[in-house]
VOKE-810538 format. One record per residue (C-alpha): residue number from 1; residue in one letter; chain; x, y, z. Coordinates in steps of 0.2 Angstrom, whole numbers, plus 5000, padded with zeros to 4 digits. Layout:
# residues N
SITE  nr rest kette    X    Y    Z
SITE NUM    A     A    X    Y    Z
...
//
This chain:
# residues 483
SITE  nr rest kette    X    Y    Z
SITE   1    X     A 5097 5325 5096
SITE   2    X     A 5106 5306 5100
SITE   3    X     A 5103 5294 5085
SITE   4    X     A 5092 5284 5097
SITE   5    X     A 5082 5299 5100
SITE   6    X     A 5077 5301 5082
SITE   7    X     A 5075 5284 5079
SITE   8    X     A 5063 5283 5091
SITE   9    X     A 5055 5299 5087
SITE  10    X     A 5054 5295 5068
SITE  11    X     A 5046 5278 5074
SITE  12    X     A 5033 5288 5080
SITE  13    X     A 5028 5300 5069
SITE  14    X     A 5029 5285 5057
SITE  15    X     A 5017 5275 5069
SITE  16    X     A 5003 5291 5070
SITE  17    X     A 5004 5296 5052
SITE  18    X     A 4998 5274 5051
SITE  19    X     A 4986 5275 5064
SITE  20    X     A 4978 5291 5057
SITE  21    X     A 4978 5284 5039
SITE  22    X     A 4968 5268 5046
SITE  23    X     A 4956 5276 5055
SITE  24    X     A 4952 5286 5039
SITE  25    X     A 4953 5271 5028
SITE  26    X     A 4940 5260 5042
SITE  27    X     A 4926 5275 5040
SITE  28    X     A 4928 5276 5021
SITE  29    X     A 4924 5256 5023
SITE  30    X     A 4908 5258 5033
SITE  31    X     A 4901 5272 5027
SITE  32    X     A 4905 5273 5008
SITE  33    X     A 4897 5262 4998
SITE  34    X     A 4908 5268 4981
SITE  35    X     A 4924 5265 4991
SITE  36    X     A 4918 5249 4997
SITE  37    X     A 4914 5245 4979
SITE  38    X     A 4932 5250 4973
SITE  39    X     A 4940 5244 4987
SITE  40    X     A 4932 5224 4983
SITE  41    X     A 4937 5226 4963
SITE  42    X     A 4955 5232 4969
SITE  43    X     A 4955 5216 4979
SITE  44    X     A 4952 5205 4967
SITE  45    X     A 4963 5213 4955
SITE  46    X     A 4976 5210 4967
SITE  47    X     A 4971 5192 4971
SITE  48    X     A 4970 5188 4952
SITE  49    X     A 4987 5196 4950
SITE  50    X     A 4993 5185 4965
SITE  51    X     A 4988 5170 4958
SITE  52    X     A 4993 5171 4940
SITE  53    X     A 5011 5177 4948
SITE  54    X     A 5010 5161 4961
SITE  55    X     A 5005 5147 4945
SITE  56    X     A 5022 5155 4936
SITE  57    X     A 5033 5153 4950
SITE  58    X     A 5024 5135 4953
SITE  59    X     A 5024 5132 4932
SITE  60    X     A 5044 5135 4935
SITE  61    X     A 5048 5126 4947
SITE  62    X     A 5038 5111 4941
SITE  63    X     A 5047 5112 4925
SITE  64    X     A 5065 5110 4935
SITE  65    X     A 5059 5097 4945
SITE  66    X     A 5055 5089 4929
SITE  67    X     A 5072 5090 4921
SITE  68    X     A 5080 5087 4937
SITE  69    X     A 5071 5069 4939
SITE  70    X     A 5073 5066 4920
SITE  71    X     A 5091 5069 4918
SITE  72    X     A 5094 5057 4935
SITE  73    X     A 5082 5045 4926
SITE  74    X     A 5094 5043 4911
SITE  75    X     A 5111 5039 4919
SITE  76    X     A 5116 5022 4926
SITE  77    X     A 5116 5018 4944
SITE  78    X     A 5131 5005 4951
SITE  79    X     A 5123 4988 4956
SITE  80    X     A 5136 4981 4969
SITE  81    X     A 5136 4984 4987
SITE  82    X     A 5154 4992 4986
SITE  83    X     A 5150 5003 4971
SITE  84    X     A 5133 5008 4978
SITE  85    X     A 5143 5014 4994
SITE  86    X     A 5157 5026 4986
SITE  87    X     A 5144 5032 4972
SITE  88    X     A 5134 5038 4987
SITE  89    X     A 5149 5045 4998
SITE  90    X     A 5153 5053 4980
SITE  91    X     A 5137 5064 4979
SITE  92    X     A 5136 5067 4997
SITE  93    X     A 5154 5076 4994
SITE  94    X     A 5150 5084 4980
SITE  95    X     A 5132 5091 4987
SITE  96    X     A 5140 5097 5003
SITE  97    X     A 5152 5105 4991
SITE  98    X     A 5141 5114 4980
SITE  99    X     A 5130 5119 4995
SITE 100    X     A 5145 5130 5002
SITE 101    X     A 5148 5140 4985
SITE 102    X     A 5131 5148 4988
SITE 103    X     A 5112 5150 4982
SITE 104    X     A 5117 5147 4963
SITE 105    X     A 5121 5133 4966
SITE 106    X     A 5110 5123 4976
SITE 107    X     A 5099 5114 4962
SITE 108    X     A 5114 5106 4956
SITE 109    X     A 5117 5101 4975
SITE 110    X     A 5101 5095 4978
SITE 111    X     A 5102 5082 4962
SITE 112    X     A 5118 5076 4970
SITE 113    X     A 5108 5072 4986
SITE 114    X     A 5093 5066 4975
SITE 115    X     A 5107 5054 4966
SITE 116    X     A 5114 5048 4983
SITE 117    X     A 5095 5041 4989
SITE 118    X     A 5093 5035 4975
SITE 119    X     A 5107 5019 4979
SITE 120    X     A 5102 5023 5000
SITE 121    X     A 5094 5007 5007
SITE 122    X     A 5082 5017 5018
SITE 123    X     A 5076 5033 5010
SITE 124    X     A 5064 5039 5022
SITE 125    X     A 5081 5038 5036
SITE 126    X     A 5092 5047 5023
SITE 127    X     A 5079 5060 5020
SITE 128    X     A 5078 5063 5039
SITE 129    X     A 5096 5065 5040
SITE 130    X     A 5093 5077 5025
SITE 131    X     A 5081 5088 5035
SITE 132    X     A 5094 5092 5049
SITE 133    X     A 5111 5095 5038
SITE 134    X     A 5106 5101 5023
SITE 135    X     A 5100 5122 5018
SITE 136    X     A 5081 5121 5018
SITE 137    X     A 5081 5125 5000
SITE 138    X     A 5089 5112 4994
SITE 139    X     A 5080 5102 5005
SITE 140    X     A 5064 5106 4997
SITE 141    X     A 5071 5103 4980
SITE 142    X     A 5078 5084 4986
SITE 143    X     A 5057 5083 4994
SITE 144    X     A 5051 5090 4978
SITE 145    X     A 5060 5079 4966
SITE 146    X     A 5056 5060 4976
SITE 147    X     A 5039 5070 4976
SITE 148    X     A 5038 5069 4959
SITE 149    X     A 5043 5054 4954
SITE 150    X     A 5032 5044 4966
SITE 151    X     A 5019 5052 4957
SITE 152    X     A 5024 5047 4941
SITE 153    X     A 5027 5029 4946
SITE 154    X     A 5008 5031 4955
SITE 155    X     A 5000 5036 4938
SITE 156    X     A 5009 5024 4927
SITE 157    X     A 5005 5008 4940
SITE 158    X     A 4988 5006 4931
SITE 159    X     A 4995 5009 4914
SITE 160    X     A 5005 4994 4918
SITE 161    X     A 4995 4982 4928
SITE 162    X     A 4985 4971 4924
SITE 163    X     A 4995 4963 4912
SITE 164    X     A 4987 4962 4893
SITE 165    X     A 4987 4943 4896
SITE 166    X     A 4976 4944 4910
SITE 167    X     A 4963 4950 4900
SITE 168    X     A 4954 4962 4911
SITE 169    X     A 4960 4981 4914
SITE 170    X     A 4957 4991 4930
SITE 171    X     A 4946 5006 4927
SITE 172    X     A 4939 5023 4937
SITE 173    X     A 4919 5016 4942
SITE 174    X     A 4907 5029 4947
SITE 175    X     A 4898 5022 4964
SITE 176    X     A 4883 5034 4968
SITE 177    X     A 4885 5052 4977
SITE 178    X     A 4895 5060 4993
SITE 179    X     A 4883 5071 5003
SITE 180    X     A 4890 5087 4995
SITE 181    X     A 4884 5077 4977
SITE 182    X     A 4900 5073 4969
SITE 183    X     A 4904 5055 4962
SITE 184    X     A 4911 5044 4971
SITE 185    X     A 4922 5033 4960
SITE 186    X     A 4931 5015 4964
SITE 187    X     A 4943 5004 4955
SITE 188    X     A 4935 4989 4947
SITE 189    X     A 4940 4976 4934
SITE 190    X     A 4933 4976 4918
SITE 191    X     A 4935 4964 4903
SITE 192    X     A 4947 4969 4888
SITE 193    X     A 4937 4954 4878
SITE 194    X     A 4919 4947 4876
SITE 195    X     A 4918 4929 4885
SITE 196    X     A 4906 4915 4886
SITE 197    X     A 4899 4906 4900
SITE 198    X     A 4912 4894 4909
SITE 199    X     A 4927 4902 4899
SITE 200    X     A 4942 4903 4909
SITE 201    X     A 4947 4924 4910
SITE 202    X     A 4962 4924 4922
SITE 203    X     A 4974 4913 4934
SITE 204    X     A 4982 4922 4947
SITE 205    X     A 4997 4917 4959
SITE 206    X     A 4994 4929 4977
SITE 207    X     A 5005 4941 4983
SITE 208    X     A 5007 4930 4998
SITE 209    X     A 4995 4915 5007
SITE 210    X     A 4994 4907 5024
SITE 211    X     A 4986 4890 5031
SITE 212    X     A 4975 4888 5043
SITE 213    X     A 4986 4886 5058
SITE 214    X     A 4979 4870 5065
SITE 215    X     A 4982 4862 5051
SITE 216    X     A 4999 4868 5050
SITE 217    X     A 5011 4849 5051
SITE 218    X     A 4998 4840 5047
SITE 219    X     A 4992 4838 5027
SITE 220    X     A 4994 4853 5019
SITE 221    X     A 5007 4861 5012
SITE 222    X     A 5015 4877 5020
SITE 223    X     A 5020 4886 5004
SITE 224    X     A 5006 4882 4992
SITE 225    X     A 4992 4877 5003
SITE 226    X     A 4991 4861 4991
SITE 227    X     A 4982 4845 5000
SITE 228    X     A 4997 4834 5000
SITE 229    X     A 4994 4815 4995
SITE 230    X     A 5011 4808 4993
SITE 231    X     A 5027 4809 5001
SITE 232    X     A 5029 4824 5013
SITE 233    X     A 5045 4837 5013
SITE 234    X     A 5047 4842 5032
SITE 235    X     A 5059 4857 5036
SITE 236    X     A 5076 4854 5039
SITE 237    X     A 5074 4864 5054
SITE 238    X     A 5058 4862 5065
SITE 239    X     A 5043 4849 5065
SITE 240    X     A 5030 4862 5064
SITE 241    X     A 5027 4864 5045
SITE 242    X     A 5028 4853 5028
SITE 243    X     A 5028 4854 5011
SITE 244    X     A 5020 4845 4999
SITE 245    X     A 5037 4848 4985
SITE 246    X     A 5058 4851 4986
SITE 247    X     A 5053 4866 4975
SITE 248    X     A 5038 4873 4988
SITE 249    X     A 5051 4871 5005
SITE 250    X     A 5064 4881 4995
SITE 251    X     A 5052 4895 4990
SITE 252    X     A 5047 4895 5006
SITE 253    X     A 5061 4896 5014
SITE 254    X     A 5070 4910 5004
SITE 255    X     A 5054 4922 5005
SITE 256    X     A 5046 4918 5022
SITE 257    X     A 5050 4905 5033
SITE 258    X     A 5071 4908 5039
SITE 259    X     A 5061 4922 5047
SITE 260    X     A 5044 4910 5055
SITE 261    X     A 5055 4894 5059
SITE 262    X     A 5055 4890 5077
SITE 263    X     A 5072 4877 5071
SITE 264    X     A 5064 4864 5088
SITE 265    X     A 5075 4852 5078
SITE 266    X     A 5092 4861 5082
SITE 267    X     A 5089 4874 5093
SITE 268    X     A 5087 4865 5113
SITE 269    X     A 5079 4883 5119
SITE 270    X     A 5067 4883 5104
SITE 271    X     A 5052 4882 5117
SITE 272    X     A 5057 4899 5122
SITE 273    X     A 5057 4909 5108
SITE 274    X     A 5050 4922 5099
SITE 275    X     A 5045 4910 5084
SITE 276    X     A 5038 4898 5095
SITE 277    X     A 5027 4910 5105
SITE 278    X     A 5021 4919 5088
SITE 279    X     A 5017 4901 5085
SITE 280    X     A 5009 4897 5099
SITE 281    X     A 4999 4915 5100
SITE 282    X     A 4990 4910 5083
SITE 283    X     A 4987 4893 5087
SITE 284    X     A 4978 4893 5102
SITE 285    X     A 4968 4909 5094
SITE 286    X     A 4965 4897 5078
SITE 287    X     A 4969 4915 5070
SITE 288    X     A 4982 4916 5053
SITE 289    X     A 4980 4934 5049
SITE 290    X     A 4996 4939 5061
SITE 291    X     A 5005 4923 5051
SITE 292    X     A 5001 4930 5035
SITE 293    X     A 5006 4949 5040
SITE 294    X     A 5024 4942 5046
SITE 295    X     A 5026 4934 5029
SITE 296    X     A 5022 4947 5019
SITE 297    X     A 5032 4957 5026
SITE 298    X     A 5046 4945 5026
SITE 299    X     A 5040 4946 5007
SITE 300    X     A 5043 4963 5004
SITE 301    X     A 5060 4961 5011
SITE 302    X     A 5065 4946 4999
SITE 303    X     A 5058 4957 4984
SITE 304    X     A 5068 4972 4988
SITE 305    X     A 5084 4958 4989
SITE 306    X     A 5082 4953 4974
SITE 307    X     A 5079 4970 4965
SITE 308    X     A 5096 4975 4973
SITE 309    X     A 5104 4959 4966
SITE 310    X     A 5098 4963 4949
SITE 311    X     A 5103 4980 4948
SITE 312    X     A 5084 4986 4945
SITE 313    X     A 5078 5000 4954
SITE 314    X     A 5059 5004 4947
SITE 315    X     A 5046 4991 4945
SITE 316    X     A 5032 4990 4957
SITE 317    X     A 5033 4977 4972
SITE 318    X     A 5020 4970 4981
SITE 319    X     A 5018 4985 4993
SITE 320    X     A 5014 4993 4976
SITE 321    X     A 5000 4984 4975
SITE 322    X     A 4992 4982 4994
SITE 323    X     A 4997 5000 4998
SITE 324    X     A 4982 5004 4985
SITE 325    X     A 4971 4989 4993
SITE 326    X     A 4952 4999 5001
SITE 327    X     A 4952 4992 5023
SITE 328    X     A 4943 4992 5035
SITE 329    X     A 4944 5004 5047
SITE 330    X     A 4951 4996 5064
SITE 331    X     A 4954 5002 5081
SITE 332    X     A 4968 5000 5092
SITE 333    X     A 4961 4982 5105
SITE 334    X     A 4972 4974 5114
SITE 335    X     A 4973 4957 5102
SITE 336    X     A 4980 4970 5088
SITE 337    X     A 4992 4976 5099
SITE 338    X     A 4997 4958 5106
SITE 339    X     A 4999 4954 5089
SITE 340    X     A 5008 4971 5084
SITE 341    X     A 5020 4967 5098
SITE 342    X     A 5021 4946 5094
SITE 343    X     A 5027 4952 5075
SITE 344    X     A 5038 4967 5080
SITE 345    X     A 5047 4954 5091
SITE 346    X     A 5049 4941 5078
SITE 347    X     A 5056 4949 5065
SITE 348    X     A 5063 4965 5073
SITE 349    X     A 5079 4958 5077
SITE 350    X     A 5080 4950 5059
SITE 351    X     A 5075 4958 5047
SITE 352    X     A 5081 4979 5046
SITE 353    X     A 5068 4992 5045
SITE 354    X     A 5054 4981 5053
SITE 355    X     A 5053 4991 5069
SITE 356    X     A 5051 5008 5060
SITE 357    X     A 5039 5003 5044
SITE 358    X     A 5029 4993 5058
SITE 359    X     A 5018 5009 5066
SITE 360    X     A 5001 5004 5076
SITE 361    X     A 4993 5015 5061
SITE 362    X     A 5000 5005 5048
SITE 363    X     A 4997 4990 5055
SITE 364    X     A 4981 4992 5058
SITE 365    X     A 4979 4998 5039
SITE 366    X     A 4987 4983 5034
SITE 367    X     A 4977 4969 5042
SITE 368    X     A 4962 4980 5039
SITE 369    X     A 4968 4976 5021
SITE 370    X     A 4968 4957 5025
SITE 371    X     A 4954 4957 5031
SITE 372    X     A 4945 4966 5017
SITE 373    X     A 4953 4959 5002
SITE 374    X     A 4958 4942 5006
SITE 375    X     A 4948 4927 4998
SITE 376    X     A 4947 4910 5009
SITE 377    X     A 4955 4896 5000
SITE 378    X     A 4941 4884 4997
SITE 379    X     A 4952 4870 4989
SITE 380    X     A 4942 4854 4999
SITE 381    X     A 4926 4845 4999
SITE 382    X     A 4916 4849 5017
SITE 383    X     A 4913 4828 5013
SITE 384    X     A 4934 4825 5010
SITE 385    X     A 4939 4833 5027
SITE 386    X     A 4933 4839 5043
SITE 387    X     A 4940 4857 5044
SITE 388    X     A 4940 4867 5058
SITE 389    X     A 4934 4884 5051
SITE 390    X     A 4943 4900 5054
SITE 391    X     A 4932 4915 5063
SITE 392    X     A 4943 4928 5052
SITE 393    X     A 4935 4938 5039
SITE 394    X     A 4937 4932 5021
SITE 395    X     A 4930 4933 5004
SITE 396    X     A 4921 4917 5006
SITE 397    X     A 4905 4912 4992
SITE 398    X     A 4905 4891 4990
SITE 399    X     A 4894 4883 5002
SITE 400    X     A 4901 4865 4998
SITE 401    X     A 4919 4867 5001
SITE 402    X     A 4930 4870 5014
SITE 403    X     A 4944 4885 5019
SITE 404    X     A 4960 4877 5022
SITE 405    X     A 4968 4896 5022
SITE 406    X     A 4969 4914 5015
SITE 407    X     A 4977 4923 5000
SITE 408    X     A 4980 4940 4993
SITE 409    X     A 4979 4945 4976
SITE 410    X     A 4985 4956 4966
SITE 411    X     A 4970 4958 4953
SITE 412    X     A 4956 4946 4959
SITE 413    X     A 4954 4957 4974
SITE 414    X     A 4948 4972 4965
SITE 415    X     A 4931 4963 4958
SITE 416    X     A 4916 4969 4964
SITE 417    X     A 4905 4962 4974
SITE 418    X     A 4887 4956 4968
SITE 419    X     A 4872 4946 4973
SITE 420    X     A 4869 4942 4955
SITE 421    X     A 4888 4939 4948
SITE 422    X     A 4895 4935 4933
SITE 423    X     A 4910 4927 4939
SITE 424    X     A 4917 4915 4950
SITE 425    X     A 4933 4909 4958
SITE 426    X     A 4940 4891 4959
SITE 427    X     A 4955 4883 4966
SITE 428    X     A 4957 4871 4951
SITE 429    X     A 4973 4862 4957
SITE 430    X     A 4968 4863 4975
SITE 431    X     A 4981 4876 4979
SITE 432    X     A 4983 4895 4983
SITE 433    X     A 4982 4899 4962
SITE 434    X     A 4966 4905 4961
SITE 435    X     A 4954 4903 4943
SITE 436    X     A 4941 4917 4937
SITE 437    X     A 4928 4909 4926
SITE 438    X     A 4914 4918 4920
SITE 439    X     A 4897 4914 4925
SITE 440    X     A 4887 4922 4910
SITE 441    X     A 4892 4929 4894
SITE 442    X     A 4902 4947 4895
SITE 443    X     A 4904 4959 4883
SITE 444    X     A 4923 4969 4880
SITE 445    X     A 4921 4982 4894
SITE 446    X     A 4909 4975 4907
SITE 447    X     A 4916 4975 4924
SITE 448    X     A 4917 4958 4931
SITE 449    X     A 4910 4954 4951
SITE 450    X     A 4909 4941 4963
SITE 451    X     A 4901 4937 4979
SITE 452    X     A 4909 4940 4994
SITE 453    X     A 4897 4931 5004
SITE 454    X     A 4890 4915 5003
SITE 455    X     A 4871 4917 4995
SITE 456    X     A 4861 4901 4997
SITE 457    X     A 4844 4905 5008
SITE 458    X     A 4847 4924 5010
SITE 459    X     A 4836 4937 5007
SITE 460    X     A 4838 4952 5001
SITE 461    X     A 4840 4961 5018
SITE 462    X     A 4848 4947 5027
SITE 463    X     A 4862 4951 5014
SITE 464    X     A 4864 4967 5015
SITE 465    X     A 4866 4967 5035
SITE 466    X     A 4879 4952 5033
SITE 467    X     A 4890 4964 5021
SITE 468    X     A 4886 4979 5030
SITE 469    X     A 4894 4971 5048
SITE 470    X     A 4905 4960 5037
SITE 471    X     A 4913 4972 5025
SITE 472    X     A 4906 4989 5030
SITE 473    X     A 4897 4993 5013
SITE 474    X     A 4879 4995 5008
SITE 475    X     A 4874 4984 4992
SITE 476    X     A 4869 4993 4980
SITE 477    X     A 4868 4978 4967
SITE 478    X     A 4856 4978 4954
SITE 479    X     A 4848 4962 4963
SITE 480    X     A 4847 4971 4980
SITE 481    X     A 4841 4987 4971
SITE 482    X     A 4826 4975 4960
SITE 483    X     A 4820 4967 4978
//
């Protein structure tokens, strides 16, 4: 009989002996109620077995990931442009090198590769590129160890932040039930220290701020939002913003505005371009959010500039802290993608990376951010000025004072809200620095709140439905709850 023959003829035999052995096994299934018995124990048995051999296998590989990240951790990193380019083509060798001698030797491989990302200015490209030219293995190994140390840079963020100074911490808050009856927790702030009535508990800077835009040129100051009553400082560049300081106009234009500027003093096409039409998009909409999304990006850029020129790699930026930020949710109209496009043309062809961090999703996320977190800027009498208000969404609670913009910050925006609060915000010096002052006494480890909303002459429902279509939440305050 050919080889081919008995192949297939073992195959067979091999295939009825099977078949018979499943018909036999499916009776004693259905109609043995001892086998059936045995046959769930067995099961479980196996499933235990399973899993206890799946956690050791996940147990060791954890535990190499750990050394991997830790040893990588502990060595020294070149700073300078030059250095950083032949450390990386140094690793990239050295991986591909250690890749071709074989399985034993892809750990080491893959902490060459982790080491070359490590000095890559886009990590997410490089990883990418990793996907399609290294083994899989050592692939995973690269994922497994960025893996892991965002995860311990996202645990330790609020071991570090707030600062002691501030004197509040952020903590887990339980806030009521999901509909399967588990807690649902939130971040909130909460005093490290008892207060009094009127005491001053922080200051705080924001992450980044923006005018109104029809009262951008006029008296306000670009940078700091600061009412300007002496001498004004004009761009060197354009005649549409000012500054109210030397020191404001050179903050401005390293972090933001050599990105926003529309240079109509130099530039004879100015009218033309992409700056001036961004320009002109959020005036005639009198809207500043798509202005404050283009300079925080812009922001983001200038931080991870100056992180490389200092030779510090950790740290957390101010992504750091809006990527943690609740939103709102937001869907896709046709202003948010004008103003997707506006942005993506404005600073696409200047600054690297914009077009691919810039997805519709996480622009959306990001000005669902904005829209949620930001406070207004009430810096002016309603009887000083006559301010056109903004129809933008903002954290708004004084009744007597004007908005002259918006602001992010990096602490203030994780206080609650409340009907009833026990603190309040002020612009002290009429700028963007914002002031928490407590409006009752406070014990060490009470969480402080604010109002969102402005209160005078509501009731208790016309409240909530204001929040509700405002902020998309329910108040569940113990004010609210009382009435």
């Amino acid at each position: 009989m050919k080889t081919k023959t008995v192949a297939i003829a073992t195959l067979g035999t091999v295939a009825a002996i099977a078949l018979g052995y499943a018909l036999y096994f499916d009776q004693k299934r259905r109609n043995d109620p001892d086998f059936r018995k045995k046959l769930k124990r067995e099961k479980k048995k196996i499933a235990k077995k399973a899993k206890q051999s799946a956690d050791t296998i996940k147990q060791k590989v954890s535990e190499t990931l750990e050394a991997g990240l830790e040893a990588v951790n502990q060595e020294e990193f070149p700073t300078s442009v030059d250095e950083k380019e032949k450390f990386f083509m140094s690793q990239i060798s050295a991986g591909e090198t250690l890749c071709a001698q074989g399985e034993e030797h892809y750990f080491e491989a893959a902490m060459c590769f982790f080491r070359a990302q490590k000095v890559y200015p886009s990590p997410v490209e490089l990883i990418m590129i990793y996907q399609k030219t290294v083994p899989e293995p050592v692939f995973q190994l690269v994922v497994g160890m960025m893996t892991l140390e965002h995860q311990k840079r996202q645990d330790g963020f609020y071991k570090e932040f707030p600062p002691e100074d501030m004197n509040v911490k952020i903590e887990d808050i339980p806030e009521g039930t999901n509909g399967e009856g588990s807690t649902v927790m939130r971040k909130g702030l909460v005093v490290t220290k008892d207060f009094e009535e009127g005491d001053v508990i922080f200051v705080e800077e924001p992450i980044v701020s923006a005018l109104n835009t029809k009262l951008e040129g006029g008296d306000f100051c670009n940078y700091c939002l600061k009412d300007i009553t002496g001498d004004k400082v004009e761009c060197a560049n354009c005649d549409q913003v000012v500054f109210c300081s030397q020191e404001c106009y050179e903050k401005a234009n390293e972090e933001y505005h050599q990105y926003l500027c529309t240079n109509n003093k130099t530039n004879e096409n100015a009218a033309s371009s992409q700056e001036q039409a961004f320009l002109d998009y959020s005036k005639d909409k009198n809207v500043k959010y798509p202005y404050l999304i283009a300079r925080f990006l812009a922001t983001m850029v200038h931080d991870e500039i100056e992180k490389a020129k200092s030779g510090v790699t950790d740290g957390y930026g101010s992504w750091d802290h809006v990527d943690r930020f609740r939103y709102l949710e937001l869907a896709p109209t046709d202003q948010n993608m004008k103003e997707l496009k506006l942005i993506k043309e404005l600073l696409g062809p200047k600054v690297t990376g914009v077009e691919e961090f810039l997805t519709e999703e996480r622009f959306l996320m990001l000005k669902g951010k904005i829209l949620f977190n930001a406070y207004s800027v009430q810096s002016i009498g309603k009887a000083e000025k006559a301010i056109e208000k903004s129809t933008e969404l903002h954290r708004e609670s004084q009744a007597d004072l004007s908005s002259v913009g918006s602001a992010l910050y990096r602490a203030t925006t994780y206080l609650a809200h409340s009907c009833e609060p026990n603190s309040k915000i002020e612009f002290a010096d009429k700028s963007h620095k914002l002031t928490v002052k407590a409006t009752k006494p406070l014990k060490k480890g009470d969480e402080l709140n604010t109002s969102y909303i402005q209160l005078e002459d509501k009731n208790t429902e016309q409240r909530r439905n204001q929040l509700a279509e405002l902020f998309q939440f329910k108040c569940v305050c113990p004010k609210c709850e009382s009435d």
